[in-house]
C-alpha positions as CSV (number, residue, x, y, z in Angstrom):
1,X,0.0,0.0,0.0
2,X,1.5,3.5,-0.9
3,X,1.8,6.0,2.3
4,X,-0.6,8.5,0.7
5,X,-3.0,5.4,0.7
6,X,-2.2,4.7,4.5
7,X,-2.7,8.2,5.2
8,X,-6.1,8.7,3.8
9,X,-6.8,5.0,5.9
10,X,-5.8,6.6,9.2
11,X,-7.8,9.5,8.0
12,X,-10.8,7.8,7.6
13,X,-10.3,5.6,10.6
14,X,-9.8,8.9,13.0
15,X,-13.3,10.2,11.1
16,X,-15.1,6.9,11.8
17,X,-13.7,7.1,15.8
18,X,-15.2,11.0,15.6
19,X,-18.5,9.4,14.4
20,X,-19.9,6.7,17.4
């Protein structure tokens, strides 16, 4: 997986924690 990949997947993960 490329890092810009990784990033937007920590991205999205930090966004999903923000959501409960």
């Amino acid at each position: 997986m490329p890092l810009r990949v990784r990033l937007r997947t920590a991205s999205t993960h930090k966004s999903n924690l923000n959501y409960p």
